[in-house]
N, C-alpha and C positions, 0 to 999 in steps of 0.2 A: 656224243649224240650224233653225233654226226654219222661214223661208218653207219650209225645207226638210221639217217636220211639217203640213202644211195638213188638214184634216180631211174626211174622206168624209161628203156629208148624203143625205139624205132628200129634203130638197127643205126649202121655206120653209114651217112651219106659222104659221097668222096667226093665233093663238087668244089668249085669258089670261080663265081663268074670273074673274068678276066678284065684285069684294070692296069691303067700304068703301074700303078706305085707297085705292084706284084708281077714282077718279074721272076718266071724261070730259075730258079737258084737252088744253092746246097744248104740248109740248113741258116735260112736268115734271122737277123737278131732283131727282135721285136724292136720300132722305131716309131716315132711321132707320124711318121707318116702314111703307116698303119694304121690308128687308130679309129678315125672315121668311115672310110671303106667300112673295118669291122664292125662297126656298131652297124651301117648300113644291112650289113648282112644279116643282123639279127630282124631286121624291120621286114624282109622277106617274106618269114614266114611265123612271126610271132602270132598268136594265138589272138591277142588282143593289143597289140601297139602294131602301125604300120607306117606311121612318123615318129620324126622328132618332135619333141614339145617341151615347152616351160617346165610344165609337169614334170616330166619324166627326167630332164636335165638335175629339176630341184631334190626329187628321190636320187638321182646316180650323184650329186654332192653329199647327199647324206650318209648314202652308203659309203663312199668312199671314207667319211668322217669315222664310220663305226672300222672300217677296215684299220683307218691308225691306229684308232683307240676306243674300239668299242666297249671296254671294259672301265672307261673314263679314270683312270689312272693319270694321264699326264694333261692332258688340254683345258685348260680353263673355258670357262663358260664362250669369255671373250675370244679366245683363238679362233674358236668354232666359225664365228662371225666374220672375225677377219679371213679364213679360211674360203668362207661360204661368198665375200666378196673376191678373192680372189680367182676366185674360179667360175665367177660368173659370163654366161656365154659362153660354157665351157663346150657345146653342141660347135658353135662359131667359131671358135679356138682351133679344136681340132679339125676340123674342117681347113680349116687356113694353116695347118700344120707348127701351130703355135703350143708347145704346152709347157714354158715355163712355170706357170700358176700348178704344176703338180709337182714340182720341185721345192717351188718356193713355202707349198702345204708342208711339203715332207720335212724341210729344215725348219719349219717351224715347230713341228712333231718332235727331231730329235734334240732341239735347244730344250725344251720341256723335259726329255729325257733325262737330259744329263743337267739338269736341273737337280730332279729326284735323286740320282745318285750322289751328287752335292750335300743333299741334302741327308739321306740317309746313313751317311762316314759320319755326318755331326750328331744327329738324333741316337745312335747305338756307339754312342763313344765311352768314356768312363764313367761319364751323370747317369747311365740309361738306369731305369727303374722299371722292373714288370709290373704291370699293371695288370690285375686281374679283372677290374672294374668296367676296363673300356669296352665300347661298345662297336660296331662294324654294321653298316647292310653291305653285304657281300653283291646280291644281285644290283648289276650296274641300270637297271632300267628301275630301280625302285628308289634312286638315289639322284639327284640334278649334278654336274658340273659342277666345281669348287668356280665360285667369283673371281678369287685374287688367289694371288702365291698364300697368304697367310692360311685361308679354307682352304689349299690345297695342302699347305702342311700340317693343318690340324688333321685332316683327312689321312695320310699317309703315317700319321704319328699311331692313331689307331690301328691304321694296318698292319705296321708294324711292328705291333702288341700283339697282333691276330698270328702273324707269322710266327713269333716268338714261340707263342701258347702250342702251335702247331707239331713245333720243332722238339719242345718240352714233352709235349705228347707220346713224341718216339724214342725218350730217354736219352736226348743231345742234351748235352751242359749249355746252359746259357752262355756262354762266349763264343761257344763253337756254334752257335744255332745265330750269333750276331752277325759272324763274318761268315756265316753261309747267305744270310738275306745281304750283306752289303756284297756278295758275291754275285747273287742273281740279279739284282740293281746293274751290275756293272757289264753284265752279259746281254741284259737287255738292250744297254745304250750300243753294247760292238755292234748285237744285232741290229739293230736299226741306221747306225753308221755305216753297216758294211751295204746297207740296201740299194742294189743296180738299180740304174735308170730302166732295165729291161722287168725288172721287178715292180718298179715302180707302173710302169706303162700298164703291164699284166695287172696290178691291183684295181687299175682307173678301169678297164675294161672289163673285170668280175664285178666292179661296185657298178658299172652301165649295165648291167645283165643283169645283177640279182633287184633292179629297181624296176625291173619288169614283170619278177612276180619271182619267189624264192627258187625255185629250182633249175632258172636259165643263168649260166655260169661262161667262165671264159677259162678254157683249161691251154697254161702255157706248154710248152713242148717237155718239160718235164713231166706235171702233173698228166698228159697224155698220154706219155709211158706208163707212168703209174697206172692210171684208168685201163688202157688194155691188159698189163699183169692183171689187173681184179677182174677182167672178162673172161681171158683165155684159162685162169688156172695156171702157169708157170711162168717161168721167168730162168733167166742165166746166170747165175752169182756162183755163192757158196753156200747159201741154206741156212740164213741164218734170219730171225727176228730182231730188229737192231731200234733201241731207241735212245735217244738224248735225258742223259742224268746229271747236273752240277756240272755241263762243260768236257765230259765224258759219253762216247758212244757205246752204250753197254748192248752186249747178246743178250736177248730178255728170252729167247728160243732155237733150237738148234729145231732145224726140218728135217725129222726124220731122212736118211737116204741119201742127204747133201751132203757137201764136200768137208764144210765145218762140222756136221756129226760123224762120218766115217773115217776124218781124221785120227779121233779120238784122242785130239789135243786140245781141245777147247770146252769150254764150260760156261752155262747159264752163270749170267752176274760178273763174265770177264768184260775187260774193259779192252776197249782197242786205242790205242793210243798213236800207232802210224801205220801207211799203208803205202806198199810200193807192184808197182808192176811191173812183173818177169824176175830175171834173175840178176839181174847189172843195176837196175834203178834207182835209184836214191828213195828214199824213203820220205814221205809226207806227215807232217807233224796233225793229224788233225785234233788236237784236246781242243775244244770253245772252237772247234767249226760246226758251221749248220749240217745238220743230221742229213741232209737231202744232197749236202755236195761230199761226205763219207761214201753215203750209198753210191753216189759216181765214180768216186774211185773204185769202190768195192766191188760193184758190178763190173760185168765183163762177157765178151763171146765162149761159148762153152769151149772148152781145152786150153783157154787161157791163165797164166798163172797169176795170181796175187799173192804176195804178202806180207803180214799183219806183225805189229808190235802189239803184243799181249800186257795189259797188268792186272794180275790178280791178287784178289784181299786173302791173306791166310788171315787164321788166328793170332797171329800176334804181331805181322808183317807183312809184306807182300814180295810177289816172285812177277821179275819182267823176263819175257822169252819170246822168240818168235816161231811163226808156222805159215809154211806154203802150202796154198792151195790149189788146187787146179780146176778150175770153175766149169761146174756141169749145168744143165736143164734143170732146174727145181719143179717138182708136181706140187703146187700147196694142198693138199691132199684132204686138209683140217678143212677147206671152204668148199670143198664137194659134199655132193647129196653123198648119204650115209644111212644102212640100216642096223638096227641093233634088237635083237627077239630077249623079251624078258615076259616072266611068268607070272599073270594075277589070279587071284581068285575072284569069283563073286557066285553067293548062292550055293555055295559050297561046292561049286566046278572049278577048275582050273584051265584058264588060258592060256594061247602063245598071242602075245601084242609084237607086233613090228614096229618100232620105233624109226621112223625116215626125218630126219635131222636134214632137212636143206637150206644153208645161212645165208644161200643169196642165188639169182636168176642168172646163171653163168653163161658165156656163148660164143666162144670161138669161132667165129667166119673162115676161117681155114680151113682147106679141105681135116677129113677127119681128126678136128679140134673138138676139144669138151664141148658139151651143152649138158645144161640141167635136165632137160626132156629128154635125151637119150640115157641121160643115167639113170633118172627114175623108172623110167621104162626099164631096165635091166633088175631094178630093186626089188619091183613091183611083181616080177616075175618069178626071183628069189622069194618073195613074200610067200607066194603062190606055191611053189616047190617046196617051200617050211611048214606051209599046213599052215600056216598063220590064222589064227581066227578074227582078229580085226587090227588096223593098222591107225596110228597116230601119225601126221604131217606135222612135224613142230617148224611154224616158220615165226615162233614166237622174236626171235632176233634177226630176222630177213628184212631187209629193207629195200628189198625190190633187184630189178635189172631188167634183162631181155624180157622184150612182150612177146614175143613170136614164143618163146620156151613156157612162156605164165598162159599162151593159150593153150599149146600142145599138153602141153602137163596137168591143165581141168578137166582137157578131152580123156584123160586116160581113164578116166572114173565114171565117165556113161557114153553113150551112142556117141554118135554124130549130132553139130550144131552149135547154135554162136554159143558165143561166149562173152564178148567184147563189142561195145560200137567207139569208135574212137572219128571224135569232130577234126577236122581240118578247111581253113580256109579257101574257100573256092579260089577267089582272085586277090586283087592287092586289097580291095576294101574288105572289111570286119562285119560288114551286115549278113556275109552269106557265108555260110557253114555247108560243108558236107561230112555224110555220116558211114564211112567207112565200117562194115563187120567183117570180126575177125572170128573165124567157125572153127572146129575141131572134124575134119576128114574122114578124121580116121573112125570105121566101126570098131573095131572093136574095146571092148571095154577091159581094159589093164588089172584092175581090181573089182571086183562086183562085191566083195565082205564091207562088214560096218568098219565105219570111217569117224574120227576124229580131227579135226583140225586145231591143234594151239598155236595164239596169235596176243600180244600184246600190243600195247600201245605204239609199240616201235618197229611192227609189221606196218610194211609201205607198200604203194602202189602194186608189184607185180605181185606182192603177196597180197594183195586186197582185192586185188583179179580173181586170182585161184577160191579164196576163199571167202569171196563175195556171190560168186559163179555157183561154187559146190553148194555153196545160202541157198541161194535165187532157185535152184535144182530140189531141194532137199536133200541132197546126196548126202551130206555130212553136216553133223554135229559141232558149233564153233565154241571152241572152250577157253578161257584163259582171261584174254583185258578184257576191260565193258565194252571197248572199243579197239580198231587197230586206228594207225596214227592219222588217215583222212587225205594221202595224196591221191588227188585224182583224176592228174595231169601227165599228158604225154610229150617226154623231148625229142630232141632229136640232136645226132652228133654231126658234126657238119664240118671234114678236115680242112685246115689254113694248106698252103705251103709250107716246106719242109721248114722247121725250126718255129713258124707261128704259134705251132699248137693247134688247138679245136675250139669253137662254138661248139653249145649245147642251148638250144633254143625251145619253149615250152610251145610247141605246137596244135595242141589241141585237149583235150578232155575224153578222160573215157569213162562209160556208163556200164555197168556187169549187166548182163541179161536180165532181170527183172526194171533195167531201165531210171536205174539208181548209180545217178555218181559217186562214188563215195569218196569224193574233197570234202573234207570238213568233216562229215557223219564217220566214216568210216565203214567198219564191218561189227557191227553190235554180235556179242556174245551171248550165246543159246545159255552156257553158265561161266558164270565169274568168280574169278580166284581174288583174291588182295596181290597186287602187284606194287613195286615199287615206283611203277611207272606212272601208276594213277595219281598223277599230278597238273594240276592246272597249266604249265607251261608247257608240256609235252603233247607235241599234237600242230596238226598244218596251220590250223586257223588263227594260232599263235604267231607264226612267223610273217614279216614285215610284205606286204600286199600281197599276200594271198587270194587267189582269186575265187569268186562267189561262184558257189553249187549249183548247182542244173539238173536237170529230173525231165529223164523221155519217157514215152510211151517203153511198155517193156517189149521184147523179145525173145522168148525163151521157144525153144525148137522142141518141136513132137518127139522126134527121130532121138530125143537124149535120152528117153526114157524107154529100160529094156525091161520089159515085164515079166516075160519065160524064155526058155532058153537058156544055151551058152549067154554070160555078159547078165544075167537077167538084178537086177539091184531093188532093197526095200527104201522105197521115199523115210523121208523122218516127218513125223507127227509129232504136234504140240504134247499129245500121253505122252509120248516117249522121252520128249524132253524134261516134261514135267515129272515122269518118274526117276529121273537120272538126274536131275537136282535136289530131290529129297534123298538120295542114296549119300549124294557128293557132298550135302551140307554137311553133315556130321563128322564127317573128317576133314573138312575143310578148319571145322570149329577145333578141334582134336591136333591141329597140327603146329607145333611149334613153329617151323619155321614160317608156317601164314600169323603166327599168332605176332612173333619177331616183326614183319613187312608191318602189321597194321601199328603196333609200336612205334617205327621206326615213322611212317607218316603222322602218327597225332603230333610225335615231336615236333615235327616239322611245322606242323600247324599251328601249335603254340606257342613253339619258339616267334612265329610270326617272321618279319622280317630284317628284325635287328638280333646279330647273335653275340654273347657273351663273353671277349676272353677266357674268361674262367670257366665255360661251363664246357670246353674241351680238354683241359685237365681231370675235370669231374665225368667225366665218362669216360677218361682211360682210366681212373680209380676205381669205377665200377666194372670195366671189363681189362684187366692189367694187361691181358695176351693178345692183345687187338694193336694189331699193328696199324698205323698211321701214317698216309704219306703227308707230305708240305704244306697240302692245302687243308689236312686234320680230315681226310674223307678215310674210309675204307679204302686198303691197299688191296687190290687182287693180286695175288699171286703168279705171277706171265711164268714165274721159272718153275711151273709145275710139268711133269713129263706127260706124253701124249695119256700112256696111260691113267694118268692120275687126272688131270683136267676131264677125260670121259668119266670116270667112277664119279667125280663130283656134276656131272653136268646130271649124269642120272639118277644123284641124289638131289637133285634139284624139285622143291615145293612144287612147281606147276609141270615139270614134264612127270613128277610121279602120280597129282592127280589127272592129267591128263591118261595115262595108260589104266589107272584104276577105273577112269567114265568108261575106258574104252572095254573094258571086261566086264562092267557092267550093260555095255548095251548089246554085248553078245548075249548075255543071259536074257536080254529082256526081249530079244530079235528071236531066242529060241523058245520063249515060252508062249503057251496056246492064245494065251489073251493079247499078243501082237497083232495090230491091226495094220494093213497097207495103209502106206496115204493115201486119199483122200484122187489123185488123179491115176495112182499106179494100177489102180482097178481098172481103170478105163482102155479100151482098145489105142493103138499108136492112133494121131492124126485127128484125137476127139478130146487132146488141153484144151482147156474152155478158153484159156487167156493166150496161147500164143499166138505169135506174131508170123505169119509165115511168110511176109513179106522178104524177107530177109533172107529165107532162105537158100538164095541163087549162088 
């Protein structure tokens, strides 16, 4: 869920006021003597904290607590306690550059750990007995803390049944499915043994940030790397998608064009087992290292070489060999805006839909570096040149980014005019708000044809701009969740010195031009599909102090609306929706795979909250070819080829009925009985409701 939460910026602030303990340096290792300055920094410009307080100390222990063990696997009721005194006046602590109390949390975290593994070599030894009877609440929030060791062994005894049933699921033998869970048991405790004090520090100042409201974060100097790769679009390696399996760094994807595909020595599902740099170096054993110090090694400056100990599974054996590489620029080409022309009918005509696939608000600050609003812009024009009759924006899996590309990119679709007002604190106190508009420049209008937006639950913030804005306008039709996920808060990225990392701090709130936040509400759906999504836990108002919704006067600008002419666009009217959801229910009903999503949530809701050993073997009995990862969920397939993951993405239940509304509302845009809205009759400069205040 998460790629699925990405956060909406500002842009990259490059500031940090000047302090002793920050000194001039190359590359510093996160220290005790950091950590209060930083939190400092966040009190700057936070949205709504501008001290320290009781309060806010007793949420950043808490978090801190979920960051061990939020899954309450190892901590007894009682640790928590001792925990929560040990770290009391932990504001006062760091402040006086004291922070043994997060040391002394941490060892008490991995005495627990290895505790369970203690435990688990005796529970799966020659007594062990499958149990199909046992029971599990899998969600850790529906569930308290075990009291004593004995509830925590009764507790882990079940889970450990759950695992079993898991592993049974994918046709492992019970022995070999025992000493995989006493496997992972024992990988969790290296993990948490091998945990730096620089790791350690970095979690205290993510759990002080997310106790300020979920989306303000402490990104350490890795995870800032990271963060700009998913900005810019590339990155330097060899091309390869890499994740952690049983202790092994498996290729889950080879990137088109990279050095590990035009080798044409490597393969989806190979293993990497050591990794050396140049042609003289010794080679690094990485099996059971962390996934994120593999990618260290494996990264590198383009023309430099690396390489790799390969193991590969055959049929009946396996083959070890090596291969150098010589590390290029990677384009992740998969996270760019994307178009794709496929043909519907409605009414016995045939259309061309343009399908624009954009998975997230991308934005290279480098001279000419990617941005989303430049590529759309280019799409948008191809659309144009294809004769397109009406185009679909699927930002159903978008969870936000650049706000400056999420305004440019609403403006594309009418005149000139806001689009966005985003709050920001005047001075250091919280009583006084200013209200920042963010407007689209540019006249002309990019696409004037009928428009489509799909959006689920797990559409965020930049995608709830766009398709909040095209709402607020009429411009476009919203199809897909009942809701998109409801952030409707703005960060900002705020860099440390070199090796710190960044702050990302939630500085204000933004409202789409009809003058509606959408924190919490979201962007409600014109028609709705059954989504998988549609679940009570998913969604902002869920996650731990989320902050309370706000509602301005609106805003919406004359000058957006082009009535003749070049650029000239039909509003959308309540008819038109209401005739496009009488077309869409019947095949919505008619559709297997929505038929499959609502099955798959009643389960959900019957099963309730406690789930059955047994009743994960009983649904691989009923579906045999259903493969199963560890935790008995559906496996997605990662090792599918470029081509083959698109053929299934556009077999996909909501992008096919989103292009079928969309050939429907050509037909109904072409026929006599189309009526304008409602304000598109009216001369520019005579909306009843807008706000022209704004418009400077």
């Amino acid at each position: 869920m998460h790629r699925l939460i990405s956060s909406l910026l500002l842009g990259l602030l490059v500031s940090f006021t000047a302090q002793a303990q920050f000194q001039k340096a190359q590359n510093l290792d996160l220290s005790c003597v950091h950590l209060y300055p930083i939190q400092m920094k966040y009190m700057e410009k936070h949205v709504n904290f501008s001290k320290l307080s009781k309060n806010l100390e007793t949420r950043t222990i808490e978090q801190f607590v979920k960051r061990l063990d939020g899954s309450k696997l190892y901590l007894l009721d009682k640790d928590v306690k001792d925990i929560e005194r040990m770290m009391k006046n932990a504001f006062d602590k760091t402040k006086n550059k004291e922070c043994a109390s997060l040391d002394q949390a941490n060892q008490l975290f991995v005495k627990r750990v290895g505790e369970r593994v203690t435990y688990a070599k005796k529970f799966l030894g020659a007594k062990f007995k499958y149990d199909p009877k046992a029971q599990i609440q899998r969600d850790p929030q529906d569930r308290p803390r075990p009291k004593t060791l004995t509830d925590a062994n009764k507790f882990h005894e079940n889970y450990m049944q759950y695992q079993v049933a898991s592993y049974l699921a994918t046709d492992m033998k019970q022995d070999e499915a025992k000493q995989q869970i006493i496997r992972n048991y024992e990988r969790a405790l290296k993990r948490v043994q091998d945990f730096k004090t620089e790791d350690l520090f970095s979690a205290y100042l993510d759990s002080f940030a997310r106790a300020l409201d979920p989306h303000s974060s402490y990104m350490s100097a890795d995870q800032l790397e990271d963060f700009e790769i998913q900005m810019r679009l590339s990155l330097e390696g060899i091309g390869a998608t890499l994740s952690s399996q049983d202790g092994f760094t498996v290729i889950e994807q080879l990137i088109v064009g990279g050095a590990a595909d035009l080798s044409g020595k490597l393969k989806n599902k190979d293993k990497i087992i050591a990794v050396a740099q140049g042609k003289d170096a010794a080679f690094t054993n990485v099996i059971e290292m962390e996934l994120r110090d593999v990618v260290k090694l494996i990264r590198g400056p383009k023309g430099s070489e690396v390489r790799l100990k390969i193991l590969r599974k055959l049929p009946k054996d396996s083959n070890r060999f090596e291969v150098t590489l010589i590390r290029d620029q990677i384009k992740l080409d998969d996270e760019a805006a994307s178009i794709t022309y496929l043909e519907r009918e409605s009414a016995g005509q045939k259309y061309k839909i343009g399908l624009l696939n954009l998975p997230s608000f991308y934005a290279d600050n480098r001279k000419n570096g990617p941005s989303a609003a430049t590529d759309m812009k280019k799409l948008l024009a191809d659309a144009t040149t294809n004769k397109a009759d009406a185009v679909v924006l699927d930002l159903s899996n978008n969870g936000g980014g650049s706000l400056r590309d999420a305004v440019d990119i609403a403006g594309l679709f009418f005149g000139t005019g806001n689009v966005v007002k985003q709050s920001q604190r005047v001075t250091s106190e919280l009583d006084q708000m200013n209200y920042e508009t963010l407007r689209d420049t540019d006249p002309a209008v990019d696409w004037a044809g009928p428009m489509v937006v799909l959006t689920s639950r797990v559409s965020a913030s930049a995608s709830e701009i766009v398709s909040g804005t095209l709402q607020d306008y009429k411009r476009a039709i919203i199809v897909g969740g009942d809701h998109t996920f409801g952030k409707g808060t703005v960060q900002s990225v705020e860099y440390l010195p070199p090796g710190l990392g960044a702050i990302k701090t939630t500085v204000g709130m933004f409202f789409t031009s009809g003058g509606e936040s959408t924190q919490h509400r979201g962007v409600s759906g014109d028609i709705v599909f059954p989504s998988a999504y549609a679940q009570d836990d998913v969604g902002e108002k869920t996650l731990d102090y989320s902050l309370p919704p706000k509602k301005i006067k609106e805003f919406l600008s004359p000058t957006a609306y082009v009535s003749e002419g070049k650029g000239a666009w039909a509003q959308i009217n309540k008819d038109l929706i209401s005739k496009l959801k009488v077309k869409s229910q019947p095949r919505i009903d008619a559709s297997k795979d929505f038929k499959k999503i609502r099955d798959d949530l009643d389960k959900i809701k019957k099963r309730g909250k406690m789930v059955i050993v047994g009743d994960l073997l009983k649904d691989k009995e009923k579906d045999p070819k259903k493969k199963k990862n560890e935790d008995g969920e559906d496996e997605e397939n990662a090792s599918l080829s470029r081509e083959e993951r698109k053929k299934k993405y556009l077999q996909r239940a909501d992008v096919v009925e989103a292009m079928n509304i969309a050939a429907d509302m050509v037909a109904e845009m072409h026929s006599p009985s189309f009526k304008l809205g409602s304000q598109q009759s009216k001369k520019l400069g005579e909306h009843p409701t807008a706000d022209t205040s704004s418009e400077n």
